[in-house]
Residue frames as qw, qx, qy, qz and C-alpha x, y, z in Angstrom:
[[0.915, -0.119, 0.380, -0.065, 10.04, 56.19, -4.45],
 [0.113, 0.571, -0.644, -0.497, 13.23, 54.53, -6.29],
 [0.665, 0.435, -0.396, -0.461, 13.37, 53.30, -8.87],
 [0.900, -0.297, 0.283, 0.149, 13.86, 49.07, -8.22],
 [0.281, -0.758, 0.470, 0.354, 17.25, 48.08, -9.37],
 [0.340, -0.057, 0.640, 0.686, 18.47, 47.86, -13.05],
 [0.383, 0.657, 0.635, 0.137, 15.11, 49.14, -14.29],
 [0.049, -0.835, 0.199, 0.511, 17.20, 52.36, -15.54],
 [0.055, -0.570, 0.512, 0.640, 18.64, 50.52, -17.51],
 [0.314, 0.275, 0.880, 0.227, 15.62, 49.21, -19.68],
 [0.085, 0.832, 0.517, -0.180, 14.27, 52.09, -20.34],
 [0.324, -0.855, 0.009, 0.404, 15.11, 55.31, -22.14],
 [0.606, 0.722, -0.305, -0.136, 17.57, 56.58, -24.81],
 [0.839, 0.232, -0.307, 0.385, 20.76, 54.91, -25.13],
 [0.165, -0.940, 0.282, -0.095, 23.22, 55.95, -22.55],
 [0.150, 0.551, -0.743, 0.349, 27.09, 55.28, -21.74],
 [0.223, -0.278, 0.857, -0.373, 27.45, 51.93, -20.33],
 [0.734, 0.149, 0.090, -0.657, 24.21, 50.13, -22.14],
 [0.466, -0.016, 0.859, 0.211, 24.41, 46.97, -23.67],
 [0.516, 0.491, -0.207, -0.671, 23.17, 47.32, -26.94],
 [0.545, -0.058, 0.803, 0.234, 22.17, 44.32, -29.23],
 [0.198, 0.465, -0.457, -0.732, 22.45, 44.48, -33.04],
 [0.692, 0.238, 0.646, -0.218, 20.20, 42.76, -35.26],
 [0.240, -0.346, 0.720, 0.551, 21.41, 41.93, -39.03],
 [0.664, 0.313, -0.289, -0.614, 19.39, 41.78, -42.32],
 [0.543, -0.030, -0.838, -0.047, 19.64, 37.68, -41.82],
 [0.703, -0.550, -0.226, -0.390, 18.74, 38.13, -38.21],
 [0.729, -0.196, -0.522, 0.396, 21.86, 37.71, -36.32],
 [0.281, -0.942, 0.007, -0.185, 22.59, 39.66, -33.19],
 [0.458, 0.395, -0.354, 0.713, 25.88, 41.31, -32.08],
 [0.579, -0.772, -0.254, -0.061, 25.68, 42.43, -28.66],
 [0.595, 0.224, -0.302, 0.710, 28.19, 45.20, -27.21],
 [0.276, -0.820, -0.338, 0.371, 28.62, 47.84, -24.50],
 [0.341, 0.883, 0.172, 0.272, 28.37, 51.44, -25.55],
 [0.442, -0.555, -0.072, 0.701, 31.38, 53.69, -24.98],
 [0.205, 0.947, 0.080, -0.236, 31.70, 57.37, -25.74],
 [0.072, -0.823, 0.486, 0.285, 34.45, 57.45, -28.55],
 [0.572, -0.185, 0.795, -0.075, 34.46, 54.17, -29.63],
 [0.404, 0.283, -0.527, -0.693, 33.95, 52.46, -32.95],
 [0.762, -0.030, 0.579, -0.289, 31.81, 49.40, -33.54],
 [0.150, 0.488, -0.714, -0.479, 33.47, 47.21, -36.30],
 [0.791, 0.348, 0.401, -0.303, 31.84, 44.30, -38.61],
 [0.630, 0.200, 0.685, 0.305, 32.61, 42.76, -41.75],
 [0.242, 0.735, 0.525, 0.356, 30.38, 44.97, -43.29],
 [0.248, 0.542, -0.139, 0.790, 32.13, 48.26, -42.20],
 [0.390, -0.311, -0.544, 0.674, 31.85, 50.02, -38.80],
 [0.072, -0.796, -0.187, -0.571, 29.93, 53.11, -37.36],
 [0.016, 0.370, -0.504, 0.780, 30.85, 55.31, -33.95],
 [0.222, -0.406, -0.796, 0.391, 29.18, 54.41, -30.70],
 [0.020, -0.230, -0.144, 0.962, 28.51, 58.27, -30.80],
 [0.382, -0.238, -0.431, -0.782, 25.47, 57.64, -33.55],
 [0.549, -0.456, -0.676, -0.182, 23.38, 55.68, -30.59],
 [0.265, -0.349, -0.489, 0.754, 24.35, 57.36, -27.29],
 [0.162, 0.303, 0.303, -0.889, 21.28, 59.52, -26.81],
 [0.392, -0.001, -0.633, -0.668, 19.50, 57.94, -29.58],
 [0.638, -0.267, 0.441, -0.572, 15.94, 55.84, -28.68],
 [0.608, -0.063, 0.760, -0.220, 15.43, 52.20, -27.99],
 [0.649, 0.418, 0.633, 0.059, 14.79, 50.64, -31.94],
 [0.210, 0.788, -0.436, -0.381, 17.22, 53.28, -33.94],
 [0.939, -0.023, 0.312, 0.142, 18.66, 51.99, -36.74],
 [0.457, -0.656, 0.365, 0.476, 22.14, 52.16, -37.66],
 [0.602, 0.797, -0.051, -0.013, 24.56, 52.49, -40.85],
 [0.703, -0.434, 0.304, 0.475, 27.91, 50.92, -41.37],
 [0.164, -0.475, 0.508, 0.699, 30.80, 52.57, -43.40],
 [0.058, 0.011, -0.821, -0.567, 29.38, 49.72, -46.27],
 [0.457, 0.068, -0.384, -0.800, 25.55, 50.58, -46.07],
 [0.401, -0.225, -0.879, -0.125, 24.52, 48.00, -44.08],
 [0.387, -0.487, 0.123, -0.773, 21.70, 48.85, -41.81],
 [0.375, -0.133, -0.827, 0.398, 21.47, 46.97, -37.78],
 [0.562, -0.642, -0.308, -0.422, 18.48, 47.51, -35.49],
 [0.513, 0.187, -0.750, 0.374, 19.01, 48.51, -32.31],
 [0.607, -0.569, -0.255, -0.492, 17.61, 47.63, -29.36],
 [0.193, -0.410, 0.814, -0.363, 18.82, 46.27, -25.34],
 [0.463, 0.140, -0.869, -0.101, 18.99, 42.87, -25.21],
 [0.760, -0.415, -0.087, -0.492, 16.03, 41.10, -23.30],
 [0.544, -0.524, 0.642, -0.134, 17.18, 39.19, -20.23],
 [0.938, 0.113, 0.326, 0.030, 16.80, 35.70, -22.56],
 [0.542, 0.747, -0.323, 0.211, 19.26, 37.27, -25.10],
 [0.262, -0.851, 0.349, -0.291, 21.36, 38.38, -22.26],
 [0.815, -0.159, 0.549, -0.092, 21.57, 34.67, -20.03],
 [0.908, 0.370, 0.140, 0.142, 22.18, 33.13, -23.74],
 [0.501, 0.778, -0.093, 0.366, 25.27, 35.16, -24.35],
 [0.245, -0.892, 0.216, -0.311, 27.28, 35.33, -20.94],
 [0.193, 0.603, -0.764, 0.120, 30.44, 34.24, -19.90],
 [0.882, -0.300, -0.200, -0.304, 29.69, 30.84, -19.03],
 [0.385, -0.471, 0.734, -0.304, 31.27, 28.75, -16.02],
 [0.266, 0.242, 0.933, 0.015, 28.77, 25.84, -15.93],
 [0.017, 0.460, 0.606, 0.648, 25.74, 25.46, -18.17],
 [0.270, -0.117, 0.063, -0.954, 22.89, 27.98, -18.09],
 [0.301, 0.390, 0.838, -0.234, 19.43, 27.27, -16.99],
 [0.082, 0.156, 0.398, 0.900, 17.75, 28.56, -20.36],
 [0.271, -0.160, -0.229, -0.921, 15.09, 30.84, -21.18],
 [0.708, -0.266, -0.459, -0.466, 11.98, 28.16, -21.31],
 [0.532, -0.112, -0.751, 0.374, 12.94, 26.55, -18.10],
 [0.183, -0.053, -0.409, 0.892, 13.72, 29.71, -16.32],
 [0.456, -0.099, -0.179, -0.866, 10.38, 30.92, -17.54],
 [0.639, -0.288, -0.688, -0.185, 8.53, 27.51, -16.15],
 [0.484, -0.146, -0.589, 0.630, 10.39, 27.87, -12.69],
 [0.085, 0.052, -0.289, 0.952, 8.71, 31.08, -12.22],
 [0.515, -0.104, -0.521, -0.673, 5.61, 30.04, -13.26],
 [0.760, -0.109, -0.591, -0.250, 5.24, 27.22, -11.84],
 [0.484, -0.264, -0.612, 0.568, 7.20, 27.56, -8.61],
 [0.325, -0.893, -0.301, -0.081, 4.89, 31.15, -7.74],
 [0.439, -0.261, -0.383, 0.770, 7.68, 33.01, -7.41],
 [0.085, 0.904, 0.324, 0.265, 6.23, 36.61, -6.70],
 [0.276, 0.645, -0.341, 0.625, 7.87, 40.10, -5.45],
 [0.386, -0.727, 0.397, -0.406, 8.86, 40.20, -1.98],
 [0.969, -0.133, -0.134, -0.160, 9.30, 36.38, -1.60],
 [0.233, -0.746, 0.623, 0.000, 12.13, 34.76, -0.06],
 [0.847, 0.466, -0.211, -0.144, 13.65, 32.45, -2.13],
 [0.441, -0.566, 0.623, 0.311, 16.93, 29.83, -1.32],
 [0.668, 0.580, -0.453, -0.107, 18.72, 28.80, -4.90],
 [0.708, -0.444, 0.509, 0.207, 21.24, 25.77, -4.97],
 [0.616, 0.282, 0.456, 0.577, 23.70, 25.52, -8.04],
 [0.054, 0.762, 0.058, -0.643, 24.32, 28.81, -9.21],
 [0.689, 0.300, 0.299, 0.588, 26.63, 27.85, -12.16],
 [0.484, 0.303, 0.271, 0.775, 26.62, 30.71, -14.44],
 [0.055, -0.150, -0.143, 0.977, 24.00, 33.23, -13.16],
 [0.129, -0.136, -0.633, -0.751, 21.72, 32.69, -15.33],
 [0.473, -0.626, -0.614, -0.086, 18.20, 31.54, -12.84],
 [0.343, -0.411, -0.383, 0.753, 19.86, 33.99, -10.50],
 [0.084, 0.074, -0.146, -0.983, 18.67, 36.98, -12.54],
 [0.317, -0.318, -0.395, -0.802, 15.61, 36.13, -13.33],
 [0.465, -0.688, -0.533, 0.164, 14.27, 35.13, -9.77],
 [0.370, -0.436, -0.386, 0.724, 16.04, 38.25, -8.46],
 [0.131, -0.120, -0.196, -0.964, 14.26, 40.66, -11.25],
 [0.434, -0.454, -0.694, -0.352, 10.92, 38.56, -10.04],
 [0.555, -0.637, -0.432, 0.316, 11.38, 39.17, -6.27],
 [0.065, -0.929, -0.096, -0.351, 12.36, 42.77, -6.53],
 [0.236, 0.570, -0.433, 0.658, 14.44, 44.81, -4.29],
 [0.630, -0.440, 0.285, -0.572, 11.97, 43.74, -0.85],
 [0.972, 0.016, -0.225, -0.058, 12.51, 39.89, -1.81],
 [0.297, -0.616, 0.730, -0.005, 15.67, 37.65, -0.54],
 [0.941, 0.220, -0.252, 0.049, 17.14, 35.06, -2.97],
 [0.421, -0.781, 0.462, -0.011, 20.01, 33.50, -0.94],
 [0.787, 0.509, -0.332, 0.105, 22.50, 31.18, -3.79],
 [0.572, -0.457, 0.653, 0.194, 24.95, 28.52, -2.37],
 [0.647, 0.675, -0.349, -0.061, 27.39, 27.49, -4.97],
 [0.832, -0.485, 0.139, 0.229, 29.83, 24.83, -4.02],
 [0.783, 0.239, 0.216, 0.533, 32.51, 25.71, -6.59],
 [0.229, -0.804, -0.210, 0.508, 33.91, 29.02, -5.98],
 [0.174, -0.114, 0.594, 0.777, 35.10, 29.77, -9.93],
 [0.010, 0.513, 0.719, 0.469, 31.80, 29.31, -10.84],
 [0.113, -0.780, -0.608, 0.090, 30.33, 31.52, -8.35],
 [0.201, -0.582, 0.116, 0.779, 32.43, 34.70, -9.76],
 [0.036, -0.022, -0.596, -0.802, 31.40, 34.33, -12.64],
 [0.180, -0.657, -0.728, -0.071, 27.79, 34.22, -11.51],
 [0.136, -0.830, -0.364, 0.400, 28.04, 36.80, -9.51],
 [0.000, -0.335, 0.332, 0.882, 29.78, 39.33, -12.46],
 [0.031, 0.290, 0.652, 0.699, 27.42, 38.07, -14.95],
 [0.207, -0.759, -0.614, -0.057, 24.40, 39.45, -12.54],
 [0.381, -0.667, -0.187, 0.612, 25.97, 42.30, -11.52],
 [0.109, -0.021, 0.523, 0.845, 27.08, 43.21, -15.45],
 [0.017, -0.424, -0.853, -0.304, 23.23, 42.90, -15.85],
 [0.474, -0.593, -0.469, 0.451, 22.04, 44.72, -12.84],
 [0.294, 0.674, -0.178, 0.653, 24.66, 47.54, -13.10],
 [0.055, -0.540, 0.506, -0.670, 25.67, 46.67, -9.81],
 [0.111, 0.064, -0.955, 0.267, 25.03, 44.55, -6.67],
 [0.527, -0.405, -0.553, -0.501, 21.57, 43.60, -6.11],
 [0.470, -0.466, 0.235, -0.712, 20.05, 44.49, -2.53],
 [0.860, -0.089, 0.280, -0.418, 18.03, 41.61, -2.21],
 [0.862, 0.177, -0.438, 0.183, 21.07, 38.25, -3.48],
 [0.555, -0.582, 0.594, -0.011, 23.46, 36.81, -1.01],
 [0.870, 0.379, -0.315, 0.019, 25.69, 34.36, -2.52],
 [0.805, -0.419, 0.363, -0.212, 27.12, 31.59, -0.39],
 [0.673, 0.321, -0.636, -0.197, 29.95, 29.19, -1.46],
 [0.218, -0.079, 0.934, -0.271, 29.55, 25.86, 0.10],
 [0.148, -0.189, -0.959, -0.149, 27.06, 22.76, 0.08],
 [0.457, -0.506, -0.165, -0.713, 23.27, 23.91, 0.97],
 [0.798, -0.331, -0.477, -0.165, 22.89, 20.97, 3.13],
 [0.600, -0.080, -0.366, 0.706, 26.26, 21.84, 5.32],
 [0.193, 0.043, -0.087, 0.976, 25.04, 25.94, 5.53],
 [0.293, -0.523, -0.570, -0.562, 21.40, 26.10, 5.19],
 [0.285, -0.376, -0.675, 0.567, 20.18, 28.13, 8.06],
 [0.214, -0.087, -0.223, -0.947, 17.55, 30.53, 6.32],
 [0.155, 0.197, 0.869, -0.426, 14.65, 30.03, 8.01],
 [0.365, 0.629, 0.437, -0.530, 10.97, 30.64, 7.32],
 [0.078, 0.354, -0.534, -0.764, 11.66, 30.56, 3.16],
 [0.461, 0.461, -0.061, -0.756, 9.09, 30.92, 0.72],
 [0.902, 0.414, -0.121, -0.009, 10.84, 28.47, -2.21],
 [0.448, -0.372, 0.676, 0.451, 14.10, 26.47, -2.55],
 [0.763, 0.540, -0.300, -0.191, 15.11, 25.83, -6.26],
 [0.685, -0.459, 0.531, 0.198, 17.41, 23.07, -6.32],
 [0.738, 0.657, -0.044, -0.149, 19.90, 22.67, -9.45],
 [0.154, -0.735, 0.657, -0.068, 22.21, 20.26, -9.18],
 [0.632, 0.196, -0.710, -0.241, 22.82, 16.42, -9.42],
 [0.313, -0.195, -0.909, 0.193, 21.86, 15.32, -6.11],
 [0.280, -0.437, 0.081, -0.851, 19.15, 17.17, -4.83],
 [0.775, -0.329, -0.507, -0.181, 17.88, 14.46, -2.56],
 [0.580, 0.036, -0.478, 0.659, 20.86, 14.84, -0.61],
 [0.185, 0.150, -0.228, 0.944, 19.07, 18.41, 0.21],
 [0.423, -0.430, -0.660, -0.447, 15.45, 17.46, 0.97],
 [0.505, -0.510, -0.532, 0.450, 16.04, 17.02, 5.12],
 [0.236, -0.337, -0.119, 0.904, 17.48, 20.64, 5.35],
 [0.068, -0.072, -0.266, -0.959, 15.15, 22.07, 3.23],
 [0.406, -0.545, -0.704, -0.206, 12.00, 20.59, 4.60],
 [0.438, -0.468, -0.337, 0.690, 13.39, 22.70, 7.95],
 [0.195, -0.240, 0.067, 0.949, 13.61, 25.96, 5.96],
 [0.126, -0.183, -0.679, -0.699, 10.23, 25.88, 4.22],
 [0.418, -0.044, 0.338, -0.842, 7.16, 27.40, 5.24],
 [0.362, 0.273, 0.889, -0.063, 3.85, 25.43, 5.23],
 [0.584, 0.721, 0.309, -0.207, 2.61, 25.78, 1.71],
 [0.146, 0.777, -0.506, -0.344, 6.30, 26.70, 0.19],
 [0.841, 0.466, -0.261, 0.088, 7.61, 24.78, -3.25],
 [0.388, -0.674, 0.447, 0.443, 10.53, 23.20, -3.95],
 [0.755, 0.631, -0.042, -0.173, 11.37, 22.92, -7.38],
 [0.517, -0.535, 0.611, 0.272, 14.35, 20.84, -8.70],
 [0.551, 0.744, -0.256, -0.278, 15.72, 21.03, -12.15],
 [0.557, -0.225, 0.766, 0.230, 17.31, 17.48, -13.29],
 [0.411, 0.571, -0.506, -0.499, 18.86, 16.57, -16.49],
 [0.231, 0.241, -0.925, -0.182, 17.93, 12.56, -16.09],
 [0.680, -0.312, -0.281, -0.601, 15.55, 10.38, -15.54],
 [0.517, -0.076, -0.699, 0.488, 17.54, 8.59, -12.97],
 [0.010, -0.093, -0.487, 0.868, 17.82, 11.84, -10.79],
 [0.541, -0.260, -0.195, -0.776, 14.20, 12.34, -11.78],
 [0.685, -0.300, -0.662, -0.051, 13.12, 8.91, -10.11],
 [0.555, -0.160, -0.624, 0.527, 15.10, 9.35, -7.13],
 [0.065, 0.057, -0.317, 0.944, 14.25, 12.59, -6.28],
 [0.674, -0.230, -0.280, -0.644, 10.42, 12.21, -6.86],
 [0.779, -0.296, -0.546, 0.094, 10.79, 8.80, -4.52],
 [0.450, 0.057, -0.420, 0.786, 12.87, 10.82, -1.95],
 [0.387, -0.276, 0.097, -0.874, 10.08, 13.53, -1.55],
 [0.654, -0.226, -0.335, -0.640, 8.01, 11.29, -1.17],
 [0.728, -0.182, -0.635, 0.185, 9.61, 9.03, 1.51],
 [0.126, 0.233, -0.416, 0.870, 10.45, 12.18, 3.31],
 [0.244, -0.454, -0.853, -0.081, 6.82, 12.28, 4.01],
 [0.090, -0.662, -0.415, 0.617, 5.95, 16.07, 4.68],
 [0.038, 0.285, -0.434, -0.854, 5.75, 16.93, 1.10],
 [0.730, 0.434, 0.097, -0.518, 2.50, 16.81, -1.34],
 [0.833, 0.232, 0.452, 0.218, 2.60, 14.22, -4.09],
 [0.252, -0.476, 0.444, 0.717, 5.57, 16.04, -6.49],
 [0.724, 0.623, 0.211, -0.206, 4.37, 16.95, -10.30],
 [0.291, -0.549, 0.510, 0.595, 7.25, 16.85, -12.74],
 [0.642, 0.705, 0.295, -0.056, 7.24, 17.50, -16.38],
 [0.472, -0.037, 0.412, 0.778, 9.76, 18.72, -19.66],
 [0.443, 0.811, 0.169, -0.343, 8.91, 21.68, -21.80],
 [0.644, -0.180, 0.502, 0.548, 9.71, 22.20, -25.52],
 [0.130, 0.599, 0.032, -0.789, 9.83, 24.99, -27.84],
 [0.524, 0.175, 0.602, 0.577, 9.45, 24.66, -31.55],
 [0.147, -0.432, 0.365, 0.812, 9.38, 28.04, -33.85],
 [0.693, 0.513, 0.505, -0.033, 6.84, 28.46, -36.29],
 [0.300, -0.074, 0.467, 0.828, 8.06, 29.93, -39.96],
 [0.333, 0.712, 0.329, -0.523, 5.53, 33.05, -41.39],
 [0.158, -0.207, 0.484, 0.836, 5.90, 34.00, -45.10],
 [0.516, 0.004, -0.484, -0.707, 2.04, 34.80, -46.68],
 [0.874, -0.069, -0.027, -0.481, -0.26, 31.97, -46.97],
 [0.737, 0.233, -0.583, 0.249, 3.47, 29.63, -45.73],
 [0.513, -0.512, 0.442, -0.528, 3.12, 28.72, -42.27],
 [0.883, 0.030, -0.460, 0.090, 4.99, 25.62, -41.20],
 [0.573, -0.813, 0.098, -0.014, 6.66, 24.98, -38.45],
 [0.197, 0.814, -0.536, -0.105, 10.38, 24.88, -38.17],
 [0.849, 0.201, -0.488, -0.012, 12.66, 21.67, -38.98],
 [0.400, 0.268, -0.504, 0.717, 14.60, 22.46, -35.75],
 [0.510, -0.777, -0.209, -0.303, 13.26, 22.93, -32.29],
 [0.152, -0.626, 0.506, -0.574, 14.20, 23.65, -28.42],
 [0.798, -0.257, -0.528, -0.139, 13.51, 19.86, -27.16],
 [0.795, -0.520, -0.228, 0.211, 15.10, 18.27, -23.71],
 [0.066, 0.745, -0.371, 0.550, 17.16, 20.82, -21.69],
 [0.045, 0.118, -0.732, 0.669, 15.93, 19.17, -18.21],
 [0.370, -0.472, -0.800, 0.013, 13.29, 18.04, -15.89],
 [0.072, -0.417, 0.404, -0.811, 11.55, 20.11, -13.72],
 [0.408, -0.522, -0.735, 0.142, 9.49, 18.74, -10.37],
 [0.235, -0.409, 0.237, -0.849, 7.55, 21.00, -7.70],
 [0.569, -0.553, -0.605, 0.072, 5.93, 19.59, -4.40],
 [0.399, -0.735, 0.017, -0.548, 4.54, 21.84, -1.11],
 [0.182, 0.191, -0.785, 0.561, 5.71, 21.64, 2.10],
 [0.550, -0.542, -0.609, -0.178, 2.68, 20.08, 3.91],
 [0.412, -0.751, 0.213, -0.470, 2.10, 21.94, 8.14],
 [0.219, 0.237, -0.887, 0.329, 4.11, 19.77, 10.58],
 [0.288, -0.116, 0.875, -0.371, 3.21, 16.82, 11.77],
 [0.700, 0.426, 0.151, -0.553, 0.52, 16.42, 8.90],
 [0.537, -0.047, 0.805, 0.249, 0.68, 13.07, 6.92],
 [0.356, 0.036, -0.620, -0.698, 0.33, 13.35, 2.49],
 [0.744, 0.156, 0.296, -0.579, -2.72, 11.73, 1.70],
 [0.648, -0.130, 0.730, 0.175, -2.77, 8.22, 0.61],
 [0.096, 0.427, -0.618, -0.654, -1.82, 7.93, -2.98],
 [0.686, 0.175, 0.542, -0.453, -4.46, 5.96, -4.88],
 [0.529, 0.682, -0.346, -0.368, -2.61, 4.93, -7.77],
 [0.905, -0.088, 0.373, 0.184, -1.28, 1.41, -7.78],
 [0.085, 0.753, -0.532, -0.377, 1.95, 1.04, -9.68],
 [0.731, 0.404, -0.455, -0.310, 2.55, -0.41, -12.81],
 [0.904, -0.325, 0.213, 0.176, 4.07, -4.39, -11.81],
 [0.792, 0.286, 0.155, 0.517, 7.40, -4.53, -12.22],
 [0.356, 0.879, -0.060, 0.312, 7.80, -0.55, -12.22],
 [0.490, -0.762, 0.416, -0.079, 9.98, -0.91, -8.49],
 [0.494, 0.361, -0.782, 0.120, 13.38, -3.43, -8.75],
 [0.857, -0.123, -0.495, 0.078, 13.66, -6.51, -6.56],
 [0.548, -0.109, -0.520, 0.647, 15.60, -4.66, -4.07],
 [0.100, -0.381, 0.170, -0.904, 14.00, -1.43, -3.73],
 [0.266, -0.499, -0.652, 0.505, 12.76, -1.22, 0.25],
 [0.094, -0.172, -0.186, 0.963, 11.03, 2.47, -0.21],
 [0.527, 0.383, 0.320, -0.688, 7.51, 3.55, -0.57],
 [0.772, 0.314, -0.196, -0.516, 5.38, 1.15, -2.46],
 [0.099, -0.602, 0.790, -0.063, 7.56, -1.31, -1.88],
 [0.441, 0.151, 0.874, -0.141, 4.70, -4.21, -1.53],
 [0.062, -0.141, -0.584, -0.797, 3.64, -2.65, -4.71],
 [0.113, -0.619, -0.769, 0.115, 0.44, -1.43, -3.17],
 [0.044, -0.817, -0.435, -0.376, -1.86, 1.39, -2.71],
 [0.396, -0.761, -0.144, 0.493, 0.12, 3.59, 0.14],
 [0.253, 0.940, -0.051, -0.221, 2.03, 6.72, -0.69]]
């Protein structure tokens, strides 16, 4: 059986072609690709590529001036934090919610919208394996080259199981029978009709907004579509604790608002949500808005 694809290169001594990330007595990281012959250079003096090629995973190095650098391959979050960027990344803690929380698993078939940089593209295609099918529409066609090197630099080569699509989801969508849609982008409403079509009964969509506008609308939009569960949506935020002895505080600096995320099921055709049983706050709907709840009452 092979081996699925890039897990060669997480594993194993150093070889030619690795990515290697350095880690500094203060704790910064340097991050380069090994070549045979080659010198890595620093402030603090320089050592040959030649001392780590065949060396294992968590060697540590020696520049010209005595300074010593852990080294180790950079974990996909390093990785995503440090690539050429087009548009912004979806970071670590997100990407790590989306997978969580939208179920992706391995074989699953998966449609993306917004690629930008690459960055949610790797880590749903290391979740869904080589048997899965993530299929990424990108409407900007700069941005999807640089997605599609920064997953391929990662990889070490084209991934089996990605397609990548430039144009509008809603104009191309014609992947049937799919698993999950992620939507990242600034109108996902716009992509709710075509993706209700492409979504099994019981499949997510998740949709990553960076306002509470697009949060409203898109949470009212599922819900007027009317073949979706009641939509959960929430924010995660990191904060860093500091260790030193019997000093344990947390840090002065955290990972706060990055983005929204929402998730709602595709309900079986022809099956109506259940009535919502939550009255809204008065006042929470404007004077003009004509869409669900509208008489401020108890329906969905």
């Amino acid at each position: 059986m092979s081996e699925p694809t890039g897990a060669a290169r997480r594993r194993g001594p150093f070889k030619v072609g690795d990515q290697v990330q350095l880690t500094d007595p203060k704790g910064r990281h340097y991050t380069f690709t090994l070549e045979a012959g080659k010198n890595f250079h620093t402030h603090k003096g320089s050592f040959p590529h030649d001392e780590l090629i065949g060396a294992p995973e968590g060697s540590v190095v020696r520049t010209t001036g005595n300074v010593a650098y852990l080294a180790l391959r950079p974990l996909l979050p390093d990785y995503v934090l440090s690539m050429p960027r087009g548009a912004a990344v979806v970071y670590p803690k997100d990407a790590g919610q989306i997978l969580a929380f939208a179920d992706i698993f391995p074989g699953a078939r998966v449609v993306e919208a917004g690629v930008g940089s690459g960055s949610l593209s790797s880590f749903l295609l290391r979740a869904i394996g080589d048997q899965g099918m993530l299929h990424s529409y990108e409407r900007r066609e700069d941005f999807a080259d640089i997605a599609r090197q920064n997953v391929e630099r990662y990889f070490g080569g084209p991934h089996p199981a990605w397609q990548l699509t430039v144009g509008d989801l809603q104009d191309n969508l014609s992947d049937t029978d799919v698993d999950r849609v992620i939507l990242d982008m600034l109108a996902p409403w716009e992509c709710l009709e075509a993706v209700s079509k492409a979504l099994v009964p019981g499949g997510i969509v998740c949709c990553y907004v960076a306002t509470t506008t697009q949060l409203a609308r898109t949470v009212e939009s599922i819900r007027e579509i009317g073949c979706f569960n009641e939509p959960t949506a929430w924010e995660t935020m990191i904060r860093n604790w500091h260790i030193e002895g019997l000093a344990v505080r947390p840090d002065h600096r955290m990972i706060g608002h990055t983005g929204f995320l929402l998730t709602a099921r595709r309900l079986a055709d022809g099956v109506e949500p259940p009535m919502r049983r939550r009255r809204p706050a008065k006042g929470a709907y404007g004077e003009d808005y004509s869409g669900p709840n509208a008489d401020g009452g108890m329906g969905r």
